[in-house]
N, C-alpha and C positions, 0 to 999 in steps of 0.2 A: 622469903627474899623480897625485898621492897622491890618495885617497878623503875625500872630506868631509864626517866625520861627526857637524859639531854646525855650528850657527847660527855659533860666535867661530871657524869654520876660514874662514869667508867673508871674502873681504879685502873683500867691499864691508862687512859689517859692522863690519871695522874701523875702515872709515874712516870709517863712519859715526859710530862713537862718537866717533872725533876733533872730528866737528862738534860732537857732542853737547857735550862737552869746552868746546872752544874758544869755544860760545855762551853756556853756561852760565861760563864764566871773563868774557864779555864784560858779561853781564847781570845779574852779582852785583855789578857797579860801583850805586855812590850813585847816578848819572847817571841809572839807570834809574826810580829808585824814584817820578819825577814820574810815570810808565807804567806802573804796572803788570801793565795789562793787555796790550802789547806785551812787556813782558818774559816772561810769562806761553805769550805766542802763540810767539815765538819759542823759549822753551826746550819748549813741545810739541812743536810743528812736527820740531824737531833730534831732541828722544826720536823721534818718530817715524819716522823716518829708520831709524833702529835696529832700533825694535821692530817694524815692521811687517816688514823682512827675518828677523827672530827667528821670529815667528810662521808667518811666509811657510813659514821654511824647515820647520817644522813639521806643515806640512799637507796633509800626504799626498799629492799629485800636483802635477804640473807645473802644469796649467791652474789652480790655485788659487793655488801659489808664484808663479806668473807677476804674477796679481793683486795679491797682496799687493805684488811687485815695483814695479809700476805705481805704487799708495798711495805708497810710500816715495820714488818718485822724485818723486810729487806735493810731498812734502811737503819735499824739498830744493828746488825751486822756490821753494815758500813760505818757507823762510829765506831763499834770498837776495832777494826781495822783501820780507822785511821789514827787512831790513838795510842796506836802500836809506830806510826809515820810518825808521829806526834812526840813520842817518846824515845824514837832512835835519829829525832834531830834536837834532841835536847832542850824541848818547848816544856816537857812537864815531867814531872819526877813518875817510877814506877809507880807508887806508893799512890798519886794522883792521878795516873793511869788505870789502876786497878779499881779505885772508889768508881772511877763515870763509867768502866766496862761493868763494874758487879749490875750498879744499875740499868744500863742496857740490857745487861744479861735476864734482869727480873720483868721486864719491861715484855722480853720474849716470848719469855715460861708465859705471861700473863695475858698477852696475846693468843699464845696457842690454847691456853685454857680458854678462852673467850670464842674462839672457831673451833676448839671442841663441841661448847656448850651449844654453837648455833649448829654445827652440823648435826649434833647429840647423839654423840658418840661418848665411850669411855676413856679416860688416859689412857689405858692401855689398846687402846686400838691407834692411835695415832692421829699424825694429819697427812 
């Protein structure tokens, strides 16, 4: 396994920005603009996803990157919670609800797999 030596070689922060991406794609619709403050919470929430592995990966130790880890998967939670908000006021179809939650969703797994690997533990032990 090659050596990873920036925050963009982590594929969870890849995928992260796809979230980022694909909520800010969904939230720059007219639709939203009756909410702005859901549109607001939601395009944080996704940046955060990102940035808090960014920083994570930054800071100097494990039990700290862990941390930040934790945040970011808080905070893909929280988009696909709000995209359930998002979708019971009539901003996005299920069908486009469902694409930006799977990705959240993968965003997660891909995280815990990553504070598995630093605490180095097996999947089946947990986190």
């Amino acid at each position: 396994m090659p050596k990873i030596e920036r925050f963009e070689d982590l594929i969870c922060w890849q995928k992260a920005r796809l979230l980022a991406n694909a909520v800010y794609d969904l939230t720059e619709r007219r639709t939203f603009n009756r909410d702005t403050r859901l549109r607001a919470q939601l395009q944080g929430a996704a940046g955060s996803v990102m940035h808090n592995i960014a920083e994570g990966f930054d800071s100097g130790s494990k039990p700290e990157f862990i941390r930040f880890l934790k945040m970011s998967r808080r905070s893909a939670s929280e988009v696909q919670s709000e995209l359930y908000q998002a979708l019971d006021r009539k901003f996005i179809s299920e069908s486009e609800r469902q694409v930006a939650y799977d990705i959240a969703d993968e965003c997660k797994r891909l995280i815990n797999g990553l504070i598995r690997h630093l605490r180095g533990k097996s999947k089946d032990e947990g986190d």
